[in-house]
C-alpha positions in Angstrom: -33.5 13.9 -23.7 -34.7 13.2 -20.1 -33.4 10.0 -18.5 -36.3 8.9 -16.9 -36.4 5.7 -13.9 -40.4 4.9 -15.3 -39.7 4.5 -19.1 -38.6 0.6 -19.8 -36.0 1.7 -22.3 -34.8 3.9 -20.0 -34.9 2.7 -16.4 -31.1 1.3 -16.2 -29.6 5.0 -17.1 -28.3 5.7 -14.0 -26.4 2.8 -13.8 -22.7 3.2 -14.9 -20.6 1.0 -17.0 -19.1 -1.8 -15.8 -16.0 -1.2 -17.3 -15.1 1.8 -14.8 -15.6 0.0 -12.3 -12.9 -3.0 -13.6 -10.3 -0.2 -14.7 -10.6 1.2 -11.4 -9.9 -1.7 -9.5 -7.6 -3.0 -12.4 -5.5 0.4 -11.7 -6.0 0.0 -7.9 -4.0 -3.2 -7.9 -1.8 -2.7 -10.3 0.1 0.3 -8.9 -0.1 -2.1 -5.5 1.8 -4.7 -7.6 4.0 -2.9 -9.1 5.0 -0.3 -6.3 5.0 -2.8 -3.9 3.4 -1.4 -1.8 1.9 -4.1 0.2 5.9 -4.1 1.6 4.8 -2.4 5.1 7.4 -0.2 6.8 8.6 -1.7 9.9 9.3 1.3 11.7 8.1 2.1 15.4 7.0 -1.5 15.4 4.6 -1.5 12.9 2.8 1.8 13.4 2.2 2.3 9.3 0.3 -1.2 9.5 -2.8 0.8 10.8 -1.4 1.3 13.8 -4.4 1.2 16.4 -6.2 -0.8 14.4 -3.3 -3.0 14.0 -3.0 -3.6 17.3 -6.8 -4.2 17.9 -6.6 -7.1 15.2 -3.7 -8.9 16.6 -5.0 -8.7 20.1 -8.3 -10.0 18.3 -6.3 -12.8 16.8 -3.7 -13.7 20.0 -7.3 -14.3 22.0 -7.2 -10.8 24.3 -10.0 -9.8 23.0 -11.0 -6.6 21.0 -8.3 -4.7 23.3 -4.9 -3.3 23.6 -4.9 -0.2 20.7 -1.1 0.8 21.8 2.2 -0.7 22.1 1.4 -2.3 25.4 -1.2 -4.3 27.0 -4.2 -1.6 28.6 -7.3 -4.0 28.3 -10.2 -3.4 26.5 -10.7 0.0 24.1 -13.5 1.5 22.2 -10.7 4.0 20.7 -11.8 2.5 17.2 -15.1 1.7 16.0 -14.9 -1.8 15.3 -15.6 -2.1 11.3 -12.0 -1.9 10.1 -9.9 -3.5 13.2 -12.8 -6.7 12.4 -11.7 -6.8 8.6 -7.9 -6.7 10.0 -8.6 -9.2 12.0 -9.6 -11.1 9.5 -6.7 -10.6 7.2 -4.3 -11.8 10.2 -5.8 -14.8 10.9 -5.5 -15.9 7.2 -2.6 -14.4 6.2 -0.3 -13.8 9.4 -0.2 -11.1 11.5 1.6 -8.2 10.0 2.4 -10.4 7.2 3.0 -9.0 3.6 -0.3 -11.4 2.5 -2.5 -9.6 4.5 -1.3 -6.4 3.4 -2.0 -7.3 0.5 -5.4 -8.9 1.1 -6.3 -5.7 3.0 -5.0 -2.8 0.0 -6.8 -5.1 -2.1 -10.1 -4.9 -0.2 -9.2 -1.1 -0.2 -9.4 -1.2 -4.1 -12.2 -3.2 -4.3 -14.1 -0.1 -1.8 -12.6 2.9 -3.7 -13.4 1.5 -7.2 -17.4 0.6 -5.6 -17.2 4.7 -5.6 -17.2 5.4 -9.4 -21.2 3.7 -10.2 -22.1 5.6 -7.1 -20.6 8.8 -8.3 -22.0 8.1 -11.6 -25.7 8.2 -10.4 -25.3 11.2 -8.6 -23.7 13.1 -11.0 -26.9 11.3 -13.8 -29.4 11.9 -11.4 -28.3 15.6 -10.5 -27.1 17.0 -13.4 -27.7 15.1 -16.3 -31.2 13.9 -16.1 -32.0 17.6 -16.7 -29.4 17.9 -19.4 -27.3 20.2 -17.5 -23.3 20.9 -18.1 -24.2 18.8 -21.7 -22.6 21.3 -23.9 -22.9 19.3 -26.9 -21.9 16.3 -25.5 -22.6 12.8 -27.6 -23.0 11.4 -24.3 -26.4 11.0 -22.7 -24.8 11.5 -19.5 -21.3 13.1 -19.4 -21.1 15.0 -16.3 -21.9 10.8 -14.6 -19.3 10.2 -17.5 -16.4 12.5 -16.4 -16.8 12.5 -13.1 -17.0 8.2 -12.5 -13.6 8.0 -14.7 -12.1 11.0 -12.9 -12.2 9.2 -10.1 -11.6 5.6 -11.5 -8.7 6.9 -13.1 -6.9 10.4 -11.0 -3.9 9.4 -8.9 -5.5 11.7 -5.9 -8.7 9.2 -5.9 -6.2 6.2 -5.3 -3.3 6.9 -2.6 -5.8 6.1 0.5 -6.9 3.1 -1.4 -3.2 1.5 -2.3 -1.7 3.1 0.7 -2.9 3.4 3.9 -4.0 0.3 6.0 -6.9 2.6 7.7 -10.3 2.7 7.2 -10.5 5.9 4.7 -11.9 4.3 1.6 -14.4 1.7 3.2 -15.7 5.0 5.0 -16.2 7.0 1.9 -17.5 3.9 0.1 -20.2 3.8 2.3 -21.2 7.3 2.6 -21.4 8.1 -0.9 -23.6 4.7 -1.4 -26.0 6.5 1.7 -25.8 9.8 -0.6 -27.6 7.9 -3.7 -30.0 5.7 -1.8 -30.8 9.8 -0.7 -31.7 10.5 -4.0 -33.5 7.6 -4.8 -35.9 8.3 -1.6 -36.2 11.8 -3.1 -36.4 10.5 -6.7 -34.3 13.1 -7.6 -33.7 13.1 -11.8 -37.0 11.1 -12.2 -39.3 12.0 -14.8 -42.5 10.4 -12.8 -41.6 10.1 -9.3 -45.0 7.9 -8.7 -45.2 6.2 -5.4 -44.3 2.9 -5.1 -44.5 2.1 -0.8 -42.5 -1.4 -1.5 -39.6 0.6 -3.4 -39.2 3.3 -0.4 -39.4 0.5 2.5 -36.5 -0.8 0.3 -34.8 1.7 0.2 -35.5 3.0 3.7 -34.6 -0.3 5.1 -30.6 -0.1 2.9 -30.5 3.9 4.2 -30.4 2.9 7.7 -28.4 -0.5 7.0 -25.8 1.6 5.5 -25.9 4.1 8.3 -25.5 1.8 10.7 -21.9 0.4 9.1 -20.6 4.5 8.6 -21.2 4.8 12.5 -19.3 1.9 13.2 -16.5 2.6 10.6 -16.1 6.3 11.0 -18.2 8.2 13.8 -16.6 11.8 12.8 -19.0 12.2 9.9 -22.7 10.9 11.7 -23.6 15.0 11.4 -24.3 14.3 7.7 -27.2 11.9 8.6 -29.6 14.3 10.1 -29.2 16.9 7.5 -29.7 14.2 5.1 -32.5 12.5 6.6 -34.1 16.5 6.5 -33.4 16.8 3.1 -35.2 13.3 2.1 -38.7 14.1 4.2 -39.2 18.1 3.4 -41.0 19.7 1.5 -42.6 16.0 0.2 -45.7 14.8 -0.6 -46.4 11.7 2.0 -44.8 13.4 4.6 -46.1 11.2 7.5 -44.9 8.1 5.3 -42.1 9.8 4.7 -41.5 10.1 8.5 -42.2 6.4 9.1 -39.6 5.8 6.8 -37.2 7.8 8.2 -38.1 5.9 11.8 -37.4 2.2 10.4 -34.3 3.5 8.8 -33.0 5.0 12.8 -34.3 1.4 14.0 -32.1 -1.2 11.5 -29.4 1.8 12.2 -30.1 1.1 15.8 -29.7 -2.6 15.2 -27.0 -2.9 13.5 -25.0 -1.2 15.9 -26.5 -2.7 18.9 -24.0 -5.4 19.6 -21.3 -2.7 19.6 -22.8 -0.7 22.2 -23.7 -3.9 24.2 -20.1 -5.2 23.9 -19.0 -2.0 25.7 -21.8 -1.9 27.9 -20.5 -5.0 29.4 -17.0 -4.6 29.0 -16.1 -1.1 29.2 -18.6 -0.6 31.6 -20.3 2.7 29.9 -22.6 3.8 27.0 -20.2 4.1 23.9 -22.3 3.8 20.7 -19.3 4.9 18.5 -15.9 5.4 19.8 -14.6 6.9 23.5 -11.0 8.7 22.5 -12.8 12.2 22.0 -11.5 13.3 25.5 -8.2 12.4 24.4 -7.7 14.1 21.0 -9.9 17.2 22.2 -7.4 17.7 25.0 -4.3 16.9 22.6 -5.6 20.1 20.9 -6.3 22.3 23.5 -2.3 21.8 24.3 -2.0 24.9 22.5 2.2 24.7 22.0 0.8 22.3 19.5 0.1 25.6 17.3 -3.4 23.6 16.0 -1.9 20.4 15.1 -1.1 18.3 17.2 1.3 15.6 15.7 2.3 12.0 16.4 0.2 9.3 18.4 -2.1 10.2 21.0 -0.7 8.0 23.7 3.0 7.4 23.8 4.8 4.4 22.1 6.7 3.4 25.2 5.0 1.2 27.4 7.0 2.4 30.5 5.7 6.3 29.9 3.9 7.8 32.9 1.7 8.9 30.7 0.6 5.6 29.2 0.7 3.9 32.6 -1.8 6.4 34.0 -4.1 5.5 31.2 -3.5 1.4 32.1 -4.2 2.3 35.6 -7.2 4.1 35.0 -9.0 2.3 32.3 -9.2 4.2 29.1 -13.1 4.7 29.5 -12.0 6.6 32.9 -8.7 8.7 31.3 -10.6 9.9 28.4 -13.0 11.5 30.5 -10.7 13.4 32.8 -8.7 14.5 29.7 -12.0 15.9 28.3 -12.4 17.9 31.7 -9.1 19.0 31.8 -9.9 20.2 27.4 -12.5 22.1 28.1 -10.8 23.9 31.2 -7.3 24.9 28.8 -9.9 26.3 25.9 -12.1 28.4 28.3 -8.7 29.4 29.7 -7.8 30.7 26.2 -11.0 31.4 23.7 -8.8 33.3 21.7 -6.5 31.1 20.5 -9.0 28.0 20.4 -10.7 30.3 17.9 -7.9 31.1 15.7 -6.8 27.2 16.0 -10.2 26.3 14.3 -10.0 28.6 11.7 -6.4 27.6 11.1 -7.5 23.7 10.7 -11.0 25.1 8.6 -7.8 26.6 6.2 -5.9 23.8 5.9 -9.0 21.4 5.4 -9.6 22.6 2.0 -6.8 24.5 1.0 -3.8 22.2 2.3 -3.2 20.1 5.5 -0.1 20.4 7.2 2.6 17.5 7.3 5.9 16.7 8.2 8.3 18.5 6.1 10.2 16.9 3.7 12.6 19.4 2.4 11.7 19.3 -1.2 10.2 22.8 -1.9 9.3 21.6 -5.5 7.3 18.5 -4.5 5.5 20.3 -1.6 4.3 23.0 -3.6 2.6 20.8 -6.4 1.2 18.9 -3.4 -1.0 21.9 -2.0 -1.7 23.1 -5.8 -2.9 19.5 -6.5 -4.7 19.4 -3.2 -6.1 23.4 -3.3 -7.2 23.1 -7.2 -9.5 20.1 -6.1 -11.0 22.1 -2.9 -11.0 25.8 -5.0 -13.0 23.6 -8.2 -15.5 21.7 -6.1 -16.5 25.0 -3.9 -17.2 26.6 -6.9 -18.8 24.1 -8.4 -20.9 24.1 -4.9 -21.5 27.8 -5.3 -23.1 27.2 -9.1 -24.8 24.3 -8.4 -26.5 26.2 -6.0 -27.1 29.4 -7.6 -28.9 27.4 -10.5 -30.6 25.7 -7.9 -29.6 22.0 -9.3 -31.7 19.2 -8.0 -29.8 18.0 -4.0 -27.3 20.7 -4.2 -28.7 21.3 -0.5 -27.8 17.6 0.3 -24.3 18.3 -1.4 -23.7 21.6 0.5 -25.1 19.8 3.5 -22.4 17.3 3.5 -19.6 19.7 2.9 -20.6 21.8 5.5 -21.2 19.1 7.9 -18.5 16.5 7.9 -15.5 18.8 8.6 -16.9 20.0 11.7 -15.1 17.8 13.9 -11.8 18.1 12.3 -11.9 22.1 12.8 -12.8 21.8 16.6 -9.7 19.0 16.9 -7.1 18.1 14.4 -7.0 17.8 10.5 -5.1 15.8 8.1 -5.6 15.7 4.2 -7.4 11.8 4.7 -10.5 13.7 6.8 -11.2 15.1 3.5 -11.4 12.1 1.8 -15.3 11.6 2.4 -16.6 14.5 0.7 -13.8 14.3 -1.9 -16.2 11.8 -4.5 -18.6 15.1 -4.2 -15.7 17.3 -5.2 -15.0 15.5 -8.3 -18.5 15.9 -9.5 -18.9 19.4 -8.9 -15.5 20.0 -10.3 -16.6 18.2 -13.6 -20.2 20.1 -13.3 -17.7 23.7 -13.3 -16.1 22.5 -16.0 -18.4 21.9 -18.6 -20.6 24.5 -17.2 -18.1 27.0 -19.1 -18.6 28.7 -22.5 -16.3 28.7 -25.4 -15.0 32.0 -25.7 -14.7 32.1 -29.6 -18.4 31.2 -29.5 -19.0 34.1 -27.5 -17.0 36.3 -30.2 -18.6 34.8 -33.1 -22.0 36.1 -31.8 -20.7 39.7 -31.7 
């Protein structure tokens, strides 16, 4: 059976159960209930409490403004985009600052953004794969690679720690990015068994693509390469390419809009055209320090206010000191191509097949971290690699995105969060792999 968007009895098939969502978000806060983990660490004065965006928020909420990213006062910053700091904000000014409540207010919100994942998995994986009745395998299920895939993530440990964890900005991020992956589909009206045009539907559509954009670029910047290729994808080969185009113009425009008072806040403030975030300079030239050996660790400013260091970037604004460490970047890898290219392919390593951490001398424990962590990446490149090769309906747009978001994190640094963004795509394609396979005894019973 096809599910089809145009048949009555049909239209609400991509749509996942409710119920996945709930346990998701059930789970979510219960293991931040029961493992406390809304108890911050008070280390390094609050540095696990989101650090710069920590800071940010309080300065926010103390009246100094969206400034002061560090553990001293340096004036205004665009070192963050401004979506997460806002919501911390938020959570300190009804909660306390750094207070257990607004931990707990801000996991929470964390849960609520990771769970919002599983129905958008689902209609990928329904759209994609099971529309066309692919992976079935004698499933009872009219859609069990949606099925598998949305509890996978509802429900695997892996899918969680960002969301119960870390006070950062990982699973709003991925929230939204997967949400601009399926208003993709819908565009292309991929898994659709009568993709007529409907020019109110599309301006929809068109209209959330570019909303939803506009709130990736201000949440997380290092992933904005996806949109192009996506936007590509959408408009060719199409029939109504010049609406199509249109389209694709309005979407740039609310994008445009809804990022505007960002970039005129740091117009005015900061004195120069940011439209994301201005601490590339920085973290480029933290790399290029090459006793770093391609991973450069810790904060990139110091935690002591008196460091000469830190004073230099007081003293010269922060617009002004990430510039010059960008010059001075560019002139230590020119100086040493070679190892700037062995660097990259060092971080494009442990992307997918295990990020480097601290070491926390418990051999056991680290090595079911990287099989954990290289299982996922090994399962959903292979899925990748069949999805293609059977040329499934937006395995471009899939590949695309895998391709395209870790491209800043092999040029600078990479940590096992940066792969957070693709990883609802992994858990797809993994599922896809898996019941893509053959019994062997049916195999043998044929001979």
């Amino acid at each position: 059976m096809t599910i089809s968007s145009t048949n009555p009895s049909t239209k609400h098939r991509f749509r996942a159960p409710w119920i996945i969502f709930w346990v998701g978000l059930a789970l979510r806060i219960a293991c931040i209930l029961i493992g406390h983990t809304y108890r911050v660490r008070l280390n390094d004065n609050h540095f696990d409490f989101g650090f710069e965006a920590g800071r940010i928020a309080q300065s926010l909420v103390e009246g100094r403004g969206y400034a002061n990213p560090f553990n001293g006062i340096s004036g205004p910053t665009a070192w963050l985009p401004p979506l997460y700091p806002l919501l911390m904000a938020v959570a300190f000014k009804l909660f306390g600052v750094y207070s257990r409540g607004a931990a707990f207010f801000l996991l929470a919100c964390n849960s609520v953004f990771s769970a919002a994942i599983a129905p958008a998995i689902y209609e990928i994986a329904a759209r994609c794969f099971d529309a066309q009745g692919i992976a079935r395998r004698g499933s009872k299920h009219d859609a069990p690679v949606a099925l598998w895939s949305a509890w996978l993530w509802a429900a695997y440990p892996a899918a969680l720690q960002y969301a119960i964890h870390w006070i950062w900005e990982m699973s709003l991020s991925t929230c939204l990015l997967t949400w601009t992956l399926v208003v993709a589909l819908r565009l292309r009206r991929v898994g659709e068994e009568e993709p007529l045009a409907d020019a109110r539907r599309d301006l929809r559509l068109w209209l959330s693509f570019g909303l939803l954009w506009g709130l990736v670029m201000l949440s997380n910047a290092s992933v904005m390469l996806v949109l192009p290729g996506t936007i590509v994808w959408i408009l060719w080969p199409r029939q109504g390419l010049r609406r199509g185009i249109a389209g694709a113009a309005l979407a740039c425009v609310v994008m445009g809009i809804v990022m505007a008072p960002w970039v005129i806040r740091n117009e005015r403030t900061m004195h120069a055209f940011i439209p994301t975030r201005d601490n590339l300079g920085v973290e480029l030239w933290q790399s290029s320090l090459f006793y770093h050996e391609a991973f450069p660790w810790g904060t990139a400013m110091p935690l002591w206010p008196g460091d000469p260091e830190f004073r230099k970037y007081v003293r010269m604004g922060e617009f002004a000191y990430a510039q010059q460490k960008g010059t001075e970047a560019k002139r230590n890898l020119r100086a040493r191509p070679d190892l700037f290219l062995k660097y990259t392919l060092m971080r494009l390593q442990f992307f997918w097949f295990g990020t480097p951490h601290p070491t926390e001398g418990r051999p056991l424990n680290e090595f079911f971290r990287i099989l954990n962590y290289s299982f996922l990446s090994v399962a959903g490149l292979l899925g990748m690699g069949l999805a293609l090769k059977r040329r499934v309906p937006a395995a471009c747009l899939m590949a695309s995105v895998f391709l395209l978001v870790p491209v800043a994190y092999y040029v600078v640094t990479v940590q096992a969060r940066f792969r957070h963004p693709i990883e609802p795509l992994i858990a797809i394609l993994s599922v896809y792999l898996f019941r893509s396979t053959t019994l062997r005894r049916a195999t043998l019973g044929s001979l």
